[in-house]
C-alpha positions in Angstrom: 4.4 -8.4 -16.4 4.7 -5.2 -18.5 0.9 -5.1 -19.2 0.1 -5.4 -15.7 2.2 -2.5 -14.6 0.7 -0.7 -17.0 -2.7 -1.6 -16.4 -1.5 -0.9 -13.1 -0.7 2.9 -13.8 -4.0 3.2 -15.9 -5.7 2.2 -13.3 -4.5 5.4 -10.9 -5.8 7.5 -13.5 -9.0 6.3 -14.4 -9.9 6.1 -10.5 -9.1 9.0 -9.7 -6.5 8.4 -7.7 -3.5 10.3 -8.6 -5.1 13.1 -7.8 -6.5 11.8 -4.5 -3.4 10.6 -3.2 -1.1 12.8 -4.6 -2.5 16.2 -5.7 -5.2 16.9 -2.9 -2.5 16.2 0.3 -1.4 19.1 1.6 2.0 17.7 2.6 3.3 14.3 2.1 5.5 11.5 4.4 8.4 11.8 1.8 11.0 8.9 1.7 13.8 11.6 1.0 13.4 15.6 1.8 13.9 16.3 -2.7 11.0 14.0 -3.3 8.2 16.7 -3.9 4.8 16.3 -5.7 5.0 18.0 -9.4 2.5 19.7 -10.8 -0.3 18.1 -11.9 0.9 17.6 -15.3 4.0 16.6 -15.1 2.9 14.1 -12.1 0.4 12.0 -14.9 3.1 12.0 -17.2 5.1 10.2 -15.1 2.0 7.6 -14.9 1.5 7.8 -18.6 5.4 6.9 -19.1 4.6 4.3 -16.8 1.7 2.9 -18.8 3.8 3.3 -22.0 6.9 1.8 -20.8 5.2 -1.2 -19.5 3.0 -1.8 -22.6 6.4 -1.8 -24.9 7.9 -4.0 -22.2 5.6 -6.5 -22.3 5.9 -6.5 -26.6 9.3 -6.8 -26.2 10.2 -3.4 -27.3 13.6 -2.0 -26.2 13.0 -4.0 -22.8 16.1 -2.5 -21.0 15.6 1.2 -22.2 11.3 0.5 -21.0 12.4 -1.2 -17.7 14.5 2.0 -17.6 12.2 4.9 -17.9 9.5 2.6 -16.2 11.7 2.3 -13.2 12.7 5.9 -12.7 8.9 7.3 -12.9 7.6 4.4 -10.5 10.5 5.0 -8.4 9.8 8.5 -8.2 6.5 8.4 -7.4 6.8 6.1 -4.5 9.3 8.3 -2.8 6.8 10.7 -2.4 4.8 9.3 0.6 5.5 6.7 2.9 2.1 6.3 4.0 1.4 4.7 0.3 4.0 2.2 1.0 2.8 -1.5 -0.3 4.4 -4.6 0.1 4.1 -5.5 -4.2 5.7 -2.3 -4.6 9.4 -3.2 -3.7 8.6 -6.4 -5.6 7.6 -4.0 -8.8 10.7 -1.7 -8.5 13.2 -4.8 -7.7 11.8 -6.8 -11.3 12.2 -3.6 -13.1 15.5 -2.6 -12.0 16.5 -6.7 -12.6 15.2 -6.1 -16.3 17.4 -2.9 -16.5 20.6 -4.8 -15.5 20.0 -7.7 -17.4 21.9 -8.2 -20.4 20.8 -7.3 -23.6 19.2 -10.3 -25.2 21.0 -12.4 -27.4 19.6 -14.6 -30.5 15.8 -15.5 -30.1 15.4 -13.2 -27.3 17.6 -15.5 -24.7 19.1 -14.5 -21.7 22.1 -16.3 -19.8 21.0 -18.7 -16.9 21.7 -16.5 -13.9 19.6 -14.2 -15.1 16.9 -16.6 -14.9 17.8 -18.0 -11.1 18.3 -14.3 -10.2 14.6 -13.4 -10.8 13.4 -17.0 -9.2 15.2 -16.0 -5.9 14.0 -12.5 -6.2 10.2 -14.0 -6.4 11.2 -16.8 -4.2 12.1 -14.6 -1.6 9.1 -13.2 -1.3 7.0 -15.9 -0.6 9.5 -17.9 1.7 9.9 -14.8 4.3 6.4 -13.8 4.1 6.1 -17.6 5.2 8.4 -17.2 8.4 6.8 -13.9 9.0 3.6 -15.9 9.3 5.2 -18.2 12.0 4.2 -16.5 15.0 1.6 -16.5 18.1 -0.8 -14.1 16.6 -0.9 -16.1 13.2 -0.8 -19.9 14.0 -2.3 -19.5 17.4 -4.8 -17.1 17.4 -5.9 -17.0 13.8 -5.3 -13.1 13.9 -5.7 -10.9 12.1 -7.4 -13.2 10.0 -10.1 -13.9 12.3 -10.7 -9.9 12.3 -10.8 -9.6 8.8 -13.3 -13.3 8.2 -15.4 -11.6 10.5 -16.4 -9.0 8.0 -16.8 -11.0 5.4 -19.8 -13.7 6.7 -22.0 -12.0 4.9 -20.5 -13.2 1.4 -23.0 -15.9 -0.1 -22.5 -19.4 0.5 -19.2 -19.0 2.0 -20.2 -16.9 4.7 -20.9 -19.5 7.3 -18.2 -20.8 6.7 -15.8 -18.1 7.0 -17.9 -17.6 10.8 -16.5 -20.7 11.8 -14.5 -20.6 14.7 -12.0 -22.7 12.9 -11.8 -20.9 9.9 -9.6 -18.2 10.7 -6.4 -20.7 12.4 -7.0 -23.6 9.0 -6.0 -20.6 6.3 -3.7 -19.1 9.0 -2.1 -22.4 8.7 -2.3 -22.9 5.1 -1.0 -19.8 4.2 1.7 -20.2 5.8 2.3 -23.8 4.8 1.8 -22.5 1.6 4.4 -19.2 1.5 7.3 -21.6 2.5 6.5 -24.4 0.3 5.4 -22.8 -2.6 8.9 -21.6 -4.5 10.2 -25.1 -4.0 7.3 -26.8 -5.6 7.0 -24.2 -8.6 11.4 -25.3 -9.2 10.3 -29.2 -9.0 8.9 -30.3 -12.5 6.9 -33.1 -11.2 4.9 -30.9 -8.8 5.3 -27.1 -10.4 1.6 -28.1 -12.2 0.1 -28.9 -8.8 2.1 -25.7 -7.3 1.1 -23.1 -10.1 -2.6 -24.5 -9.5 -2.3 -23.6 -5.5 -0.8 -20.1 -6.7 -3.7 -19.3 -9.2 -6.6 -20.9 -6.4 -4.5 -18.9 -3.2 -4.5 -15.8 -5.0 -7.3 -15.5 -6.4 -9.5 -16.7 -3.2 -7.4 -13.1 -1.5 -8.1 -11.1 -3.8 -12.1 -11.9 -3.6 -11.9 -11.9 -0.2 -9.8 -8.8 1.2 -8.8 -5.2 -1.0 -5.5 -5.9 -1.6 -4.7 -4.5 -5.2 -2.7 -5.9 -7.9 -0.4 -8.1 -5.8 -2.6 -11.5 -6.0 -2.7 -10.8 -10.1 1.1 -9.7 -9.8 2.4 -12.8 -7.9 0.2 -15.2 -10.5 2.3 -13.6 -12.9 6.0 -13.3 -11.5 5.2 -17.1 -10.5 5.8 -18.3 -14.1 9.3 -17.4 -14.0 9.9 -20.1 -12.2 8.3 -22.6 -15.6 11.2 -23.6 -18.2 12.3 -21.1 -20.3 10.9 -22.6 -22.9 7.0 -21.9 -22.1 6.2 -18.6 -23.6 6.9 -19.4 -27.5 4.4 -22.3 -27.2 2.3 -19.6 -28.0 4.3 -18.7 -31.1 4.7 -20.5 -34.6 8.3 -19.7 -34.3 10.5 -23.0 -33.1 11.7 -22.5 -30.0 15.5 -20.6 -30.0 18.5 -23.1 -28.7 18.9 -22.3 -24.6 21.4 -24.4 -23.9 24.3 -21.7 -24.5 25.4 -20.1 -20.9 27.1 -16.3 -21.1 29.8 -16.6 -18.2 29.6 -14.2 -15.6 32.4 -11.9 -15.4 33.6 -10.7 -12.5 31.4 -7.6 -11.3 28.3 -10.1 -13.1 29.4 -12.3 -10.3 29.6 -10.0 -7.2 26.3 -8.1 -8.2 24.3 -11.8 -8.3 25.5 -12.8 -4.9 25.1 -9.2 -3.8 21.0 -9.5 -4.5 21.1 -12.9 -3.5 22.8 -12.3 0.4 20.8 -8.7 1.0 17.1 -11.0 -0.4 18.2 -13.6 2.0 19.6 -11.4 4.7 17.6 -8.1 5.1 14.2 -9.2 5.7 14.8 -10.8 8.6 16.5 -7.8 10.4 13.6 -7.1 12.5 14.5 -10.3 14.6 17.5 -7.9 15.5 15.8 -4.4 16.6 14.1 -5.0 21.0 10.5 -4.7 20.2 8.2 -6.9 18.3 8.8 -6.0 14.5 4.6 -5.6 14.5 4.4 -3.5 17.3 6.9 -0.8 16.4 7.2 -1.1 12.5 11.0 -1.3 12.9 12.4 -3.3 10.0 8.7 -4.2 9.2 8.6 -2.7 5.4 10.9 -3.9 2.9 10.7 -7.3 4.5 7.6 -9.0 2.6 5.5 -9.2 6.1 2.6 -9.6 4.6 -0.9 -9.5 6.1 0.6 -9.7 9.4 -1.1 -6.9 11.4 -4.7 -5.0 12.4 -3.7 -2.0 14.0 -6.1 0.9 15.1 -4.9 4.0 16.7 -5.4 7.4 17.7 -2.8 10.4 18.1 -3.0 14.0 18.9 0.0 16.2 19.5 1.2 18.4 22.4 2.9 21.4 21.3 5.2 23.3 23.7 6.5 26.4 23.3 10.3 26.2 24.5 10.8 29.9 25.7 7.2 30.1 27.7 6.3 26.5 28.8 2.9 27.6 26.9 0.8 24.6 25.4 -2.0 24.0 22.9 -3.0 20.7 20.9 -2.7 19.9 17.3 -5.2 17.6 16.0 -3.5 15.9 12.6 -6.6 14.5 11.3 -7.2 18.8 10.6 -3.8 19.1 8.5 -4.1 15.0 6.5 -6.5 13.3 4.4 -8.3 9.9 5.7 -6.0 7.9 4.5 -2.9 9.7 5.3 -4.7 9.9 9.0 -5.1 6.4 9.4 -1.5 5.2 8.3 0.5 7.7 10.4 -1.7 6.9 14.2 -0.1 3.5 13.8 3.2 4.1 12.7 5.3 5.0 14.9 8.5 6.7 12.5 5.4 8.3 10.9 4.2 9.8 14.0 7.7 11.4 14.8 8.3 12.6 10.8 4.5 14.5 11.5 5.6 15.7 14.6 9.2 17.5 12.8 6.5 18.7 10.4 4.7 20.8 13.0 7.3 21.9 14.5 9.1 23.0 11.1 5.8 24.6 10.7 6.5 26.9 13.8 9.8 27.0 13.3 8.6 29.2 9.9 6.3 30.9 12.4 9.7 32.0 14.3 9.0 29.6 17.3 10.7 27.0 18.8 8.4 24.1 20.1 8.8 20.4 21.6 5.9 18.2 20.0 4.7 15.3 22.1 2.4 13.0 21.2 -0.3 11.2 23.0 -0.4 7.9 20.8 -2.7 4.6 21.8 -3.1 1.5 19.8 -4.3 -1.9 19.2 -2.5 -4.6 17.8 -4.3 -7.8 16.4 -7.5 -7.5 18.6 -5.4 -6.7 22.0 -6.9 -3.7 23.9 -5.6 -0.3 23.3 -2.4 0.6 25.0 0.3 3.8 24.4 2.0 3.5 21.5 4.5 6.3 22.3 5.9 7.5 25.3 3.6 11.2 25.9 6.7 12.3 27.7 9.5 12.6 25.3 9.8 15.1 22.5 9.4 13.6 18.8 11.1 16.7 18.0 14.7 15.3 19.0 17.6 13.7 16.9 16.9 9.7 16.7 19.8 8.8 18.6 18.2 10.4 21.7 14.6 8.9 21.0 16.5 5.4 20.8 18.1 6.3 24.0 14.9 7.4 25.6 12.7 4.7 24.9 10.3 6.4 23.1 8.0 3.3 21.7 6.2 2.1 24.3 6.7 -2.1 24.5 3.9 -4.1 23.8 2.3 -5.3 27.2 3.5 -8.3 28.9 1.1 -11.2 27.4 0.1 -9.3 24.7 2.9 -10.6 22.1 
């Protein structure tokens, strides 16, 4: 796990990519207003303590003080734009604060059993709600977005045709999900984890050849072992295997923080069945809940600014003041649409004027035609108690969920 993460942060580097995401922005959807870019050096030594921590991680180095300083750099670095947000990174940051918690290991590198069940569920968790995410219209009876995403790739050799199908898209709609909920319950059973850790290599390898989706296929092949016997990794050593059968009891603040993680991995993702609005219409409780896959959104957005002393008006176009990416995250998004809007008008605010930002917001969801996204009508510019109260994400159409 530790060499991937830091193959992982080596990777940023050697693409390019710190500096494209990070350093070339000229502003940023921060989690948290003290999250701020540093300056270029400083920002690659947070990937290079990264790439460090997780390479004496995976040796076994210090593994609490590496999950440590791995933790607060990756941490940092994903606070500073939301529009960066990945699924596999809240599964990254939730191992590596795990493997700072843990307790230091005791003879032959052993842990105590909890510790063990409490990484299974945190894995575990991930597959089973991405697997009742899946069980919706748009996945098991449409094939979508799948059958968007197939469609681009017809032109791969030999599978191509196949992939056209008409049936293609609703059979691995199906199996995936079949396969999320079944999955973490096959990998715990001895007689069929073999058969199970097969179906994980064979799945996630076939989605990483077949759509962009970073590390996460190579990351969930790897957090997938955990759920083996403890036993498996010194096969590879000439050392004999350490005695596991002694269990470290759980004192009491142990015992509260396990059920803790357990109750908020089995509660929280599903709190988008609470919030008025399809969860993949208006994003609300969509991240942080493994939902992945789910959605093919397209949008566009362009803002009304209104001065409030004159009633005078002029648009702002945000693909001027973002790069491509940042563009193409925020037009769908609605809590990113309203934190660009506050921007602009923090902008003006510097600028000694007061404004109201609007936005004219359309999008498609899944293949649906293009409909608002936003109400144009009501100012972004206002606390979020009064944007709740005025309605301000437009419902997905009647039909169309």
């Amino acid at each position: 796990m530790g060499l991937l993460w830091a193959l992982a942060a080596a990777r940023f580097v050697a693409y390019g990519w710190v500096e494209a995401l990070y350093l070339e922005p000229a502003w940023h959807f921060a989690w948290v207003p003290w999250a701020v870019v540093p300056p270029a050096p400083a920002l690659y030594g947070l990937f290079g303590v990264m790439a460090v921590a997780g390479l004496t991680l995976a040796a076994g180095v210090r593994p609490r003080l590496s999950a440590a300083a791995f933790l607060l750099a990756f941490g940092y670095v994903e606070l500073l734009d939301k529009a960066l947000y990945l699924n596999h990174y809240v599964l990254v940051t939730l191992l590596a604060a795990t493997f700072v918690a843990l307790p230091a290991p005791g003879p032959g590198f052993t842990q105590p059993r909890w510790a063990l069940w409490l990484l299974r569920v945190e894995v575990g968790a991930v597959y089973v709600w991405a697997g009742v995410a899946k069980l919706n219209p748009d996945w098991l009876l449409r094939g979508e977005p799948l059958r968007t995403w197939l469609a681009a790739r017809v032109d791969l050799p030999g599978v191509g045709p196949l992939l056209a199908a008409p049936e293609a898209a609703l059979a691995m709609s199906w199996a995936g999900a079949a396969y999320d909920l079944s999955v973490p319950f096959a990998l715990s059973w001895a007689r069929t984890r073999p058969w199970a850790y097969a179906c994980v290599i064979a799945f996630h390898v076939t989605t990483w050849l077949l759509f962009p989706i970073g590390i996460f296929p190579w990351l969930m092949i790897a957090a997938s072992t955990i759920f083996f016997p403890p036993q498996w990794p010194r096969r590879f050593r000439e050392a004999p295997p350490a005695d596991l059968s002694e269990r470290l009891p759980l004192t009491m603040p142990a015992t509260s923080a396990f059920w803790a993680v357990v109750l908020l991995l089995a509660l929280a993702p599903g709190r988008g069945a609470l919030t008025p609005m399809a969860t993949n219409w208006s994003e609300e409780g969509f991240r942080f809940a493994w939902r992945v896959m789910l959605i093919e959104k397209t949008g566009q957005v362009d803002f009304r600014v209104v001065e409030r002393d004159t009633g005078r008006t002029w648009m702002e176009h945000p693909a001027d003041g973002l790069t491509a990416l940042q563009h193409k995250q925020m037009r769908t998004q609605p809590d990113l649409i309203r934190q660009y809007a506050r921007h602009l008008a923090a902008q003006y605010a510097v600028r000694g004027l007061d404004v109201a930002v609007y936005a004219d917001a359309w999008a498609s969801l899944n293949g649906r035609p293009s409909q608002r996204l936003l109400r144009p009508d009501v100012d972004l510019t206002l606390p979020d108690g009064a944007l709740e109260a005025a309605g301000w994400i437009v419902p997905l159409e009647e039909g169309q969920g």
